[in-house]
C-alpha positions in Angstrom: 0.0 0.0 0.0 1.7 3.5 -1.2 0.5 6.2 1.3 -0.1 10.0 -0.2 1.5 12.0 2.2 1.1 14.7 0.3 -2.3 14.9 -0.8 -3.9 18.6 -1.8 -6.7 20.1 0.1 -8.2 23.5 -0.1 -8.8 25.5 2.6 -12.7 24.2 2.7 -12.6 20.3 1.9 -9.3 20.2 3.6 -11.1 20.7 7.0 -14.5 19.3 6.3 -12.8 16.1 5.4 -10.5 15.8 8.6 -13.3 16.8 10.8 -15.4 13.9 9.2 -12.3 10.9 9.4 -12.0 12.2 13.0 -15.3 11.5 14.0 -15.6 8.5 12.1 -12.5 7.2 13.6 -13.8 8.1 17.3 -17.2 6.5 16.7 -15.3 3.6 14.9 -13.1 3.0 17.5 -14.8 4.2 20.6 -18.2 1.4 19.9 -15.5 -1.5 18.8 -13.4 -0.7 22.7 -10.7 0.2 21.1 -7.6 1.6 23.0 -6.8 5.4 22.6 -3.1 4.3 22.4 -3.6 3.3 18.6 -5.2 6.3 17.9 -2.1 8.6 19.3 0.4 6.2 17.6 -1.6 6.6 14.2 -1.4 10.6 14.3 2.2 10.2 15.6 3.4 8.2 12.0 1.1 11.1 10.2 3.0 13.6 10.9 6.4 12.3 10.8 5.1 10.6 7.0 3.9 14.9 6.3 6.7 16.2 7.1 9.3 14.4 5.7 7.5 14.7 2.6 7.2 18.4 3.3 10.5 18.4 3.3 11.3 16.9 0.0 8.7 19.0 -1.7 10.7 21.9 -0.5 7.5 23.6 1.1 7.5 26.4 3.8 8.4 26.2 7.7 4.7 27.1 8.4 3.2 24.3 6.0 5.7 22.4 7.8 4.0 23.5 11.1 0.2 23.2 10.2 0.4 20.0 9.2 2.2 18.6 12.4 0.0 20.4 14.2 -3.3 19.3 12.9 -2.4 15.6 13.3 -1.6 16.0 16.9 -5.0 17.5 17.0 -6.5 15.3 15.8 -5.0 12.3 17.0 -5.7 13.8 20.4 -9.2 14.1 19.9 -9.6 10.9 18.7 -8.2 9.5 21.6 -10.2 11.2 23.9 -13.1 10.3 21.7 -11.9 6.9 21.6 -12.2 6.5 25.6 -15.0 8.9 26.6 -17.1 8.4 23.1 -17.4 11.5 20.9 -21.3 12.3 21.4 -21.0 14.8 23.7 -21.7 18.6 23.4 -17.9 19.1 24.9 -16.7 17.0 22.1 -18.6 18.2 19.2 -18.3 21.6 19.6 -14.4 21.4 20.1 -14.4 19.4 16.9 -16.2 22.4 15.3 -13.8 25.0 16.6 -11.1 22.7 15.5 -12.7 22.4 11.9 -12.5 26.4 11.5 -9.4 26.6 12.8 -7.6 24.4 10.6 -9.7 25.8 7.6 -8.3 29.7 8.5 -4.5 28.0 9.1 -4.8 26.5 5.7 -5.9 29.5 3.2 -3.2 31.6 5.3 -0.4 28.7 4.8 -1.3 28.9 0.8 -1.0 32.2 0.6 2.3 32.0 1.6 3.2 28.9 -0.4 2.2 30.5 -3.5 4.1 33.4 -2.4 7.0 31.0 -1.9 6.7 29.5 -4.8 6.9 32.9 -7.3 9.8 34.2 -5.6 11.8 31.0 -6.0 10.6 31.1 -10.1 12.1 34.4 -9.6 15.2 33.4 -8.0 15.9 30.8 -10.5 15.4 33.0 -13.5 17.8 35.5 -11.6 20.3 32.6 -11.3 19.6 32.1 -15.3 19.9 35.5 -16.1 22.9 36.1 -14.2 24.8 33.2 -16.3 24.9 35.5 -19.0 28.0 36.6 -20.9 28.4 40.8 -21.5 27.1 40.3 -24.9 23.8 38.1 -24.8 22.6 39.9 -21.3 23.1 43.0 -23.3 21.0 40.9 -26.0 18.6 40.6 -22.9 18.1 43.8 -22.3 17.5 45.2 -25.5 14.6 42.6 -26.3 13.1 43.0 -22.5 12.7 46.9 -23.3 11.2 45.8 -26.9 8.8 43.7 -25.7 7.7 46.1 -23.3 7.5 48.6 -25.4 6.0 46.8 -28.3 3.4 44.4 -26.6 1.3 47.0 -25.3 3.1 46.6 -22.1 3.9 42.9 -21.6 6.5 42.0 -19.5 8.8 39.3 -19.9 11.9 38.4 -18.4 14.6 36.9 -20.5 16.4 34.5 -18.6 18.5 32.6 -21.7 19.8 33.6 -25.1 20.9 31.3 -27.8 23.2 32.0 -30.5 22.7 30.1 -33.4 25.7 28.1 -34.6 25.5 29.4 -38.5 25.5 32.5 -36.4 22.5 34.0 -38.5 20.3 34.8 -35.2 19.6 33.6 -31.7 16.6 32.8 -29.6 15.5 33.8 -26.5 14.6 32.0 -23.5 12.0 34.4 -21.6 9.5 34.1 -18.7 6.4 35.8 -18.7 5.6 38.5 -15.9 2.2 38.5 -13.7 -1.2 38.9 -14.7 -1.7 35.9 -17.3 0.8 36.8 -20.2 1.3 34.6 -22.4 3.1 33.3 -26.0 0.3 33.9 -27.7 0.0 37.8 -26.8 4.1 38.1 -28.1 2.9 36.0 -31.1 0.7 38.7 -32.1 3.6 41.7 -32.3 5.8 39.9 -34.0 6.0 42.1 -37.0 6.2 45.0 -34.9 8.5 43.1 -33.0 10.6 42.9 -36.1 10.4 46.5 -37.4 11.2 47.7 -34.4 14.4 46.0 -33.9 15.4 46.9 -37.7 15.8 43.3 -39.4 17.0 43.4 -42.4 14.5 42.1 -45.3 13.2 38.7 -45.6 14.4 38.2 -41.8 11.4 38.3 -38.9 10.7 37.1 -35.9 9.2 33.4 -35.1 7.9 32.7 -31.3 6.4 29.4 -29.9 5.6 28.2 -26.9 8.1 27.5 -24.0 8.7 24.9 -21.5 5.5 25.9 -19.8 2.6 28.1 -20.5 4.2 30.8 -18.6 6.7 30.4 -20.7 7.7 32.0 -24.0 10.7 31.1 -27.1 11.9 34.3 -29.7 13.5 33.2 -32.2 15.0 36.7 -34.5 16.8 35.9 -38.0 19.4 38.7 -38.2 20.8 37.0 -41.5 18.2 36.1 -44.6 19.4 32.7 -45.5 15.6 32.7 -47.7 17.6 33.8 -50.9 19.8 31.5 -51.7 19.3 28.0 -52.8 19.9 25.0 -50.1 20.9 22.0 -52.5 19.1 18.4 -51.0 21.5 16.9 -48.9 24.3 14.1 -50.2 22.8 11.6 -47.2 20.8 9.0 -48.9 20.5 6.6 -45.8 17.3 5.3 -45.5 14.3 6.8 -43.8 11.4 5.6 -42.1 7.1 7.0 -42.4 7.7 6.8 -38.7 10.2 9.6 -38.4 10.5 13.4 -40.1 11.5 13.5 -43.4 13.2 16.7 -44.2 12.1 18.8 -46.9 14.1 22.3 -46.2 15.9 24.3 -43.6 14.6 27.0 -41.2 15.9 30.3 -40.6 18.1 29.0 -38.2 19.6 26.8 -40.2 17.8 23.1 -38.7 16.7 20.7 -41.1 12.6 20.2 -40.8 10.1 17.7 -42.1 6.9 16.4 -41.1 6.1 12.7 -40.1 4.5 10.9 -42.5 2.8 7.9 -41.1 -0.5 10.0 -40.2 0.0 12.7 -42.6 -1.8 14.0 -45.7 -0.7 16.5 -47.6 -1.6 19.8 -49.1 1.0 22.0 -51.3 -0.3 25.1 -53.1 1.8 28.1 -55.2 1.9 30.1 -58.1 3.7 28.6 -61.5 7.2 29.4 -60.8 7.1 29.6 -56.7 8.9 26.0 -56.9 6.1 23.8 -55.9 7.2 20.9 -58.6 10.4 20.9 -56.9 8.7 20.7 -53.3 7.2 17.5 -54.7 10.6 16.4 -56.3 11.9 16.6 -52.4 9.0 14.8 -51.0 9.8 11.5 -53.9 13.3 11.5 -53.3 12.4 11.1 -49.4 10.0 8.3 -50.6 12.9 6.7 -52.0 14.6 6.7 -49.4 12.6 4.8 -47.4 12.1 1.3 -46.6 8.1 1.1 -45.2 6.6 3.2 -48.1 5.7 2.8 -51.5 4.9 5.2 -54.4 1.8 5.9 -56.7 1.4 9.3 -58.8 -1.4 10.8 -60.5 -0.6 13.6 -63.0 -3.0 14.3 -65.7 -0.8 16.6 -67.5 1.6 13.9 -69.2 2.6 12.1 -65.9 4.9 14.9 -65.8 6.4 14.5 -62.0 7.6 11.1 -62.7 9.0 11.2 -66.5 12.5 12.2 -64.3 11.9 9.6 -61.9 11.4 6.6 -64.6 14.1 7.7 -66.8 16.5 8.4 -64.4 15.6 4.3 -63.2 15.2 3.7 -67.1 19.1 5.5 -67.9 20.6 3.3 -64.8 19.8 0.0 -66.3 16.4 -0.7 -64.4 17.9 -1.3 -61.0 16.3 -3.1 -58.5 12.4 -1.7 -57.9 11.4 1.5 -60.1 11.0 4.5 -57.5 6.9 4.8 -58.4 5.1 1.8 -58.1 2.1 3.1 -60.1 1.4 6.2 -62.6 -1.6 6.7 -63.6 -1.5 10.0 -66.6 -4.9 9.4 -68.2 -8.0 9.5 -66.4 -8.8 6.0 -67.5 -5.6 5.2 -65.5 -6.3 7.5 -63.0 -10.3 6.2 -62.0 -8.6 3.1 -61.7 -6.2 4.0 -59.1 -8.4 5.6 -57.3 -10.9 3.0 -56.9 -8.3 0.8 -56.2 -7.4 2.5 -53.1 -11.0 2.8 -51.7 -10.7 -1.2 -52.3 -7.2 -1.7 -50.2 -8.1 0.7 -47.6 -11.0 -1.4 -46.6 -9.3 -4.4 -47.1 -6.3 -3.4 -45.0 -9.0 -2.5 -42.1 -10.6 -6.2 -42.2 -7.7 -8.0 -42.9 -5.2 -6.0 -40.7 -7.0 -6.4 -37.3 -4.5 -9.0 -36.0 -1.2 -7.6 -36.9 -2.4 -4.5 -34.8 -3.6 -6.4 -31.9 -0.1 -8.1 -31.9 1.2 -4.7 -31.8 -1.0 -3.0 -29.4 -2.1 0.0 -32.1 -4.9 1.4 -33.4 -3.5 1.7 -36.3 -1.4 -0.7 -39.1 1.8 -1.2 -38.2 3.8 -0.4 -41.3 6.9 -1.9 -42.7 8.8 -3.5 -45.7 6.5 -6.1 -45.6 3.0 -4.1 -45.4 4.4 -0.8 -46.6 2.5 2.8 -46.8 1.2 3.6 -49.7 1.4 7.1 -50.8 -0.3 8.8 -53.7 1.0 12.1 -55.2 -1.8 14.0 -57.0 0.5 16.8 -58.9 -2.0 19.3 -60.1 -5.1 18.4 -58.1 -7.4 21.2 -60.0 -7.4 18.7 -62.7 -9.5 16.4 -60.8 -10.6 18.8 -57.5 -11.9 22.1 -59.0 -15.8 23.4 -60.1 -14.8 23.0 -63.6 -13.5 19.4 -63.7 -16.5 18.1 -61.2 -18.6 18.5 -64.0 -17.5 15.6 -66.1 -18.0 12.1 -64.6 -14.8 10.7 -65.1 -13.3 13.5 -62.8 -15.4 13.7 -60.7 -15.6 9.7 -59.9 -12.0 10.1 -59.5 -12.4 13.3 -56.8 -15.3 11.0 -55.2 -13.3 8.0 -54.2 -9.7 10.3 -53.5 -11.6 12.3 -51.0 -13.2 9.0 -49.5 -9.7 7.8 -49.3 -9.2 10.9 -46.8 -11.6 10.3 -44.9 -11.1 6.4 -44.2 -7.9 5.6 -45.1 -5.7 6.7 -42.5 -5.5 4.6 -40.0 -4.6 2.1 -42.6 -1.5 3.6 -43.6 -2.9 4.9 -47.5 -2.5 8.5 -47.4 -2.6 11.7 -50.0 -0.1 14.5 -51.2 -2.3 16.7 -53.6 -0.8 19.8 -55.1 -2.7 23.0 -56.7 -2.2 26.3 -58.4 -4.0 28.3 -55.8 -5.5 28.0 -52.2 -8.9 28.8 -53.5 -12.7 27.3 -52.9 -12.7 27.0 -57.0 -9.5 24.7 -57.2 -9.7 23.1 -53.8 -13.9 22.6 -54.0 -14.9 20.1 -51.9 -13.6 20.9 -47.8 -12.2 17.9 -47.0 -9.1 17.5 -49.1 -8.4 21.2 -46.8 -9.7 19.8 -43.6 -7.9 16.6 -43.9 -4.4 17.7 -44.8 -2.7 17.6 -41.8 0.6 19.3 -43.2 0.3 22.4 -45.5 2.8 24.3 -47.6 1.8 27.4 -49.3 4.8 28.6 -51.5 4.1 32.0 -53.6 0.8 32.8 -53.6 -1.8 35.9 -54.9 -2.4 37.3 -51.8 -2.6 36.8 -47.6 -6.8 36.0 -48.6 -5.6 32.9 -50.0 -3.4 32.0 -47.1 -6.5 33.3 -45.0 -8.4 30.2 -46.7 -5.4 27.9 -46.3 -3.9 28.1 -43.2 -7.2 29.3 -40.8 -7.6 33.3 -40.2 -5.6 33.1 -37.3 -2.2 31.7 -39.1 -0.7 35.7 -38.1 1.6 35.1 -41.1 2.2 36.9 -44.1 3.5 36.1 -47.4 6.0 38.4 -47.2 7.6 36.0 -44.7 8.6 33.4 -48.0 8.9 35.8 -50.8 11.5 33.9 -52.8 11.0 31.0 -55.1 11.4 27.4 -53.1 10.7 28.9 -49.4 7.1 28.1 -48.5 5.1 28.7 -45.5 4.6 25.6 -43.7 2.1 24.1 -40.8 2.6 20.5 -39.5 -0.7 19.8 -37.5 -1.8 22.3 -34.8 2.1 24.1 -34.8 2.5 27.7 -35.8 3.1 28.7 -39.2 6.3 29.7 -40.4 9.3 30.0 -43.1 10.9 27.0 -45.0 13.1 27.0 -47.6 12.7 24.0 -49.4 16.0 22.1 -50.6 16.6 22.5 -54.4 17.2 18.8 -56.3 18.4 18.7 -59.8 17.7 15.9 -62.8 21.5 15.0 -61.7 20.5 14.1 -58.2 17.3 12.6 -59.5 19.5 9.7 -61.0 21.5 9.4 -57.9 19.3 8.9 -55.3 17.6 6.6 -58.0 20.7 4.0 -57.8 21.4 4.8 -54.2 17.7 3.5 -53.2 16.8 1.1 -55.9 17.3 -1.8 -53.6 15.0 -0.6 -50.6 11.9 0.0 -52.3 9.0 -2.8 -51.0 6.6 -4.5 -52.6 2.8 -4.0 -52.7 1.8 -6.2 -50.3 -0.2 -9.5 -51.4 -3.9 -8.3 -49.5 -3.7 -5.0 -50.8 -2.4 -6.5 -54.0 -5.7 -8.7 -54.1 -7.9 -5.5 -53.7 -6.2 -3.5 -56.1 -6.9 -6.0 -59.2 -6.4 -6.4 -62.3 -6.0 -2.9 -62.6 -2.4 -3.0 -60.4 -1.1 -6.5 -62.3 -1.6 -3.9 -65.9 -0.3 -0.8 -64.5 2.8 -0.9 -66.8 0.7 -1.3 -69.7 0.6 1.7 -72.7 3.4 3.0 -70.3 6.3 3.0 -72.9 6.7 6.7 -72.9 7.6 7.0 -69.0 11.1 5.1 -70.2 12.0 7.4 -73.4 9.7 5.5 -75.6 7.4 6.8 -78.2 4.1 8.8 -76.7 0.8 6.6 -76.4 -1.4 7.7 -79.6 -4.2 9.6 -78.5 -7.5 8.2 -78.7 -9.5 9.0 -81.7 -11.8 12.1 -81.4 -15.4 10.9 -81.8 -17.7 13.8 -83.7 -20.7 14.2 -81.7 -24.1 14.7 -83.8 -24.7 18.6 -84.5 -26.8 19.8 -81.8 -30.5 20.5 -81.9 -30.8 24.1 -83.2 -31.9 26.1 -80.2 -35.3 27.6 -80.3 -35.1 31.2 -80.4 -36.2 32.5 -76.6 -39.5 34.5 -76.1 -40.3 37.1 -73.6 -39.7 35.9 -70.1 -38.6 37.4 -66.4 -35.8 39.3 -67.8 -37.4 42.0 -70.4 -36.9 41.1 -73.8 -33.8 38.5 -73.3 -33.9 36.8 -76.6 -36.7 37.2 -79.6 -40.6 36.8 -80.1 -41.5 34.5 -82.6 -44.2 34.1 -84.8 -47.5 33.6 -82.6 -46.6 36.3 -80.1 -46.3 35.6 -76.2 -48.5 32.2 -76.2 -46.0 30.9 -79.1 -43.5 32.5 -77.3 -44.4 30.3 -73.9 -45.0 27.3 -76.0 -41.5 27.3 -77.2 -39.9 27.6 -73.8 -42.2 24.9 -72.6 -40.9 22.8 -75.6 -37.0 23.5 -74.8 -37.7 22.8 -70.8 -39.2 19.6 -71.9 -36.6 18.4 -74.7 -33.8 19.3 -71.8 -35.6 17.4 -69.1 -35.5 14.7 -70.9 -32.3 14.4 -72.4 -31.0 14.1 -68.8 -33.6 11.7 -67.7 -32.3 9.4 -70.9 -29.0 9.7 -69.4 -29.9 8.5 -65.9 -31.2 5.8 -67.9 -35.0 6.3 -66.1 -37.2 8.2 -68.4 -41.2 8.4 -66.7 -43.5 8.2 -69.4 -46.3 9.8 -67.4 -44.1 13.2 -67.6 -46.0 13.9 -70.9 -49.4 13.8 -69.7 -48.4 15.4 -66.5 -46.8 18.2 -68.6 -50.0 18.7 -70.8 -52.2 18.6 -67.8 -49.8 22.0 -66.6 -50.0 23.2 -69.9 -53.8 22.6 -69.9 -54.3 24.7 -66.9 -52.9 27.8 -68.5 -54.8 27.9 -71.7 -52.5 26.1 -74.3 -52.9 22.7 -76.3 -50.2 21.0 -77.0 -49.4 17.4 -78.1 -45.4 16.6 -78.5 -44.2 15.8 -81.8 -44.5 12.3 -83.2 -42.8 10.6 -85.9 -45.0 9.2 -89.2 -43.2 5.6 -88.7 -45.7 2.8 -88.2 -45.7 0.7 -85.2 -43.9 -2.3 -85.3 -43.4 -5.6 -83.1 -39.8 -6.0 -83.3 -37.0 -3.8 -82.5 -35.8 -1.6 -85.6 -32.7 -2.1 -87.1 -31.2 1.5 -86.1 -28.9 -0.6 -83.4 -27.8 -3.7 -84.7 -25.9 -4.4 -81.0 -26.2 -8.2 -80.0 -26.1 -7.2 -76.4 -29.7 -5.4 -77.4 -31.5 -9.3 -77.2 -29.6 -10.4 -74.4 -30.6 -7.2 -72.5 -34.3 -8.1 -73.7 -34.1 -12.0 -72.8 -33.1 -10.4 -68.8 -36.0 -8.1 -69.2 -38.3 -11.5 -69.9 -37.0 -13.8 -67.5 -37.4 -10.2 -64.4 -40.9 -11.1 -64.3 -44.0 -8.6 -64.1 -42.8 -6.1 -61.8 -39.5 -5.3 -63.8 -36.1 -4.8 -63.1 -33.6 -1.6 -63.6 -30.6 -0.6 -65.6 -28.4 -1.1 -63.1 -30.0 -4.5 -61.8 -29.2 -5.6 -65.7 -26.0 -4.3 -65.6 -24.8 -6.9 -62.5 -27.1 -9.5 -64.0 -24.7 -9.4 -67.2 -22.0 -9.2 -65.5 -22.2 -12.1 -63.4 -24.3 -14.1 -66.1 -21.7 -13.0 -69.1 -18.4 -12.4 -67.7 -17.0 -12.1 -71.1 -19.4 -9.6 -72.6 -18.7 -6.1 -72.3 -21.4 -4.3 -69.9 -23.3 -1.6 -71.5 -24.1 1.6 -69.8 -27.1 2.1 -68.3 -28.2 4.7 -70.4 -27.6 2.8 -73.4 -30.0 0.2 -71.7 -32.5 2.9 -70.8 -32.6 3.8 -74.8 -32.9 0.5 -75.9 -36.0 -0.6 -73.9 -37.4 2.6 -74.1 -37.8 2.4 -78.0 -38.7 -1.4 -77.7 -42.2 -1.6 -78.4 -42.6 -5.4 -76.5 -41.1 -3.5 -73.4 -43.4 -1.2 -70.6 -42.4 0.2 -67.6 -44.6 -0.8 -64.4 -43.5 1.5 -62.0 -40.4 4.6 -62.6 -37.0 3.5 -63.3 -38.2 -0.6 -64.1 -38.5 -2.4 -67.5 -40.7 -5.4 -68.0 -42.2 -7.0 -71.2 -45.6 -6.4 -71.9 -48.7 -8.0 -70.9 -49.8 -8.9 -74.4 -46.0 -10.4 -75.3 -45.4 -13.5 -75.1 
């Protein structure tokens, strides 16, 4: 049994509870015929265990005091209670003086503790403080009058500088003064800070939080080392997801990269600003490590890894190629992306023991069940308003951003790159919300940091003004200045030769997921390697468009022409268009409603006008025409037949060919939609079902 000889009371519960065990333990022991002696003995151990831990927590003489004191109170009491019993009005009522007496001993005794207790924080910064050299306490007490000058009064006490070693600034140690200053409020002047103590350009002032939230670290650059380029380093030892992986220097000079293991990833910048080269830096720390793999998307020619596979491609094909999988098309590109959806549910099911065995929440990676990161250079290509409206995109956006959202835990995780930290290239919230680390190189203006970083960054981008430095957030940590190492094609093929022997292999679950569409990754691929460019898919000429009817009069005064027939032809005409566009997207859901017609007659009806749509002069017939000569037409029919009365869907058909045909190609359902919509043996029962008529047989 460990006893708490130390245990914190205030000056209210502190008494109520000793008042309480006291009687409890003269009750106790006075109906059980206990002897008094044990009581005295109890109090006597009490208050040698208090003190001595008094003692080593270095409290006052007159804690020291009041706590010897009230255990020989109360062990006397209890003795006496013990022998005489403790319901009398002599007993109670010296309990109760003894209750208020200990409570009014106890605020006074923390009064002086916490009294105690500033002046030897005070003591020990003036011990600090009085380490210092001629030059840094002058340091000192320049930036102590600065502060107090600057911060609208805030006093703090510097009790440590810190010269840098490359000897381009130093940082300062300081304590905050009374009254509930804190990091924060220094944080906010730190531009004035900077002006004030005449930087030179491009060099500021960066604080964080110190060892304790009174507590407060300065850190001035008195030499810009944001201008000239910081060339990635010649140390190609491996690396783990579990560790930082550097991408640049600070102002100081200390190398700084985030962990990757729970991290996804969000770079933004102007063309120019040195954000492919950012990416370049984040793939040569990918080869270098030994629990991660590499996928890219790039829509614009697989441009980010054409250096990367012809630098493996020029050194003979070493070991493993430093992507695993690059998908440049969007063909390529949906593929990869659903196949990730696929392993990051499959990693969560089939995973579950390996992180039991290692006591984690989350997959244990390594060479054998590696990371798998995706680089998405560009991301406006697949991300922004404009390319959500085609469906290829945006099936691509859809399963990338559900791989946010579930993947993380099972070691899958995104880098996504973009022109600008805007709601039009970056539209849906999540790919923000989710990226743990952001890097904004050169961008428009401070609004589009605003957006990026949270309005209460309190950077600026005049802080990374220079191609390759960025401003950089890992997680909840401040923002602040990188300049991003600079890797050239030359490097590129070193670090390719260096690592070619690390890289791991998919592993064989997530290799199951991932399908057909992983084993035939390196197919159509030849121009990655130096090889001719894939031919580009023949353009298919769409049919000329429906001439558009001219407009009539509407809501916004004379937009458009009248036509012939005045304002009822006029409305007639719009009716027409609002009906041909209605449903040419119904035919493309695949579910036209045939009752539309009569329900848009009966509207039509109400206001006046007759109407009957147009019909063509070809006669009935009880067989398909020959317009589509598609086999698949018959087979989707003989489905339709066997569904029964109450029909089936497109999509219904769709798996029913899949898992009937496996060898036939599976048409879309809006190609299924037209074909039973202009087969006379076919009906619809009820909206968005196909069955065969009645009178069929």
């Amino acid at each position: 049994m460990k006893l708490d000889w130390d245990a914190k009371h205030g000056a209210v519960t502190g008494p109520i509870n000793t008042g309480l065990a006291a009687l409890a333990v003269g009750y106790g022991g006075h109906t059980a015929g206990m002897p008094w002696e044990w009581a005295a003995l109890a109090a006597g151990a009490g208050a040698v265990g208090t003190h001595v831990a008094g003692v080593r927590a270095q409290v006052t003489p007159a804690t020291l005091t009041l706590r010897a004191a009230g255990w020989l109170a109360a062990g006397g009491w209890c003795s006496w209670a013990i022998a005489n019993g403790p319901w009398t009005q002599w007993g109670i009522g010296s309990l109760l003086i003894g209750v208020l007496g200990l409570g009014a001993s106890m605020a006074g005794a923390h009064h002086v503790e916490r009294k105690a207790e500033e002046q030897r924080i005070e003591a020990e910064a003036a011990a600090r403080r009085a380490t210092l050299d001629g030059k840094r306490r002058a340091i000192a007490d320049e930036w102590e009058d600065r502060i107090v000058r600057v911060c609208s009064g805030s006093v703090v006490q510097i009790v440590g500088v810190e010269v840098w070693d490359l000897a381009g600034g130093f940082s300062l140690d300081g304590e905050c003064g009374q009254g509930g200053t804190r990091w924060k409020d220094v944080a906010l002047y730190k531009e004035q800070l900077a002006a004030d103590a005449r930087l030179p350009e491009g060099c500021g002032v960066e604080v964080e939080p110190g060892a304790h939230r009174g507590a407060v670290l300065i850190h001035v650059t008195t030499v810009n080392r944001l201008v000239d380029d910081v060339y990635y380093p010649d140390d190609y030892s491996p690396l783990t997801v579990n560790a930082p992986a550097p991408l640049g220097v600070r102002r100081d000079g200390t190398a700084e990269g985030p962990v990757n293991r729970q991290a996804s990833m969000l770079l933004v910048g102007q063309r120019g600003s040195g954000k492919t080269n950012l990416m370049n830096v984040m793939v040569a720390n990918q080869c270098r490590m030994t629990d991660s793999i590499t996928w890219v998307i790039d829509l614009n020619g697989g441009g980010l890894a054409l250096k990367w596979m012809r630098a493996w491609q020029a050194a003979g094909k070493p070991g493993r190629p430093p992507i695993d999988w690059v998908a440049d098309t969007p063909e390529k590109a949906r593929a990869m992306a659903a196949a990730l959806v696929r392993i990051a549910k499959s990693r969560k099911v089939g995973y579950q023991d390996r992180e039991i065995a290692a006591n984690d929440d989350k997959l244990p990676v390594d060479h054998e069940v590696p990371e798998i990161r995706v680089f998405n250079d560009e991301g406006a290509e697949i991300f922004s308003t404009r390319s959500r409206r085609q469906e290829i995109l945006r099936a691509i956006a859809d399963d990338l951003i559900q791989t946010l959202e579930i993947a993380r835990a099972a070691a899958v995780n995104e880098t996504t790159s973009g022109l600008r930290a805007t709601q039009d290239v970056l539209s849906d919230p999540q790919v923000l919300k989710q990226s743990t680390f952001k890097a904004g190189m050169k961008v428009a203006d401070d609004s589009e940091l605003n957006y990026f970083f949270g309005y209460n960054h309190n950077a600026s981008s005049d802080d990374a003004p220079y191609p390759g430095c960025a401003l950089v957030r890992d997680g909840d940590g401040q923002v602040h200045a990188l300049k991003v190492y600079r890797i050239e094609p030359a490097q590129i093929l070193d670090i390719v030769k260096s690592t070619a022997d690390r890289h791991p292999e998919l592993d064989e679950l997530s290799r199951r997921a991932a399908g057909e569409a992983y084993e035939q990754r390196w197919m159509n691929t030849d121009h990655l390697f130096g090889g001719p460019a894939p031919v580009p898919a023949p353009v298919v000429e769409e049919a000329p468009a429906r001439p558009e009817q001219p407009r009539g009069r509407g809501v916004t005064a004379d937009w458009g022409t009248t036509p012939a027939g005045g304002d009822a032809q006029a409305a007639i005409d719009q009716a027409d268009e609002a009906r041909r566009r209605l449903h040419e997207a119904m035919n493309e859901a695949g579910a036209r409603d045939d009752d539309l017609d009569a329900q848009f007659r009966n509207i039509l009806a109400a206001g006046g006008v007759t109407w009957q749509p147009p019909t063509t002069n070809a006669p009935p017939s009880s067989a398909p025409s020959n317009e589509d000569s598609d086999p698949r037409r018959e087979l989707v029919y003989e489905i339709v037949a066997k569904s029964g009365p109450e029909g089936i869907g497109p999509e219904a058909i769709r798996d029913a060919i899949r898992r009937l045909y496996p060898s036939v190609e599976v048409p879309h359902a809006a190609t299924i939609g037209r074909w039973l919509g202009a087969d006379p043996r076919v009906h619809k029962p009820k909206f968005g079902r196909y069955a065969v008529r009645p009178d069929q047989n």
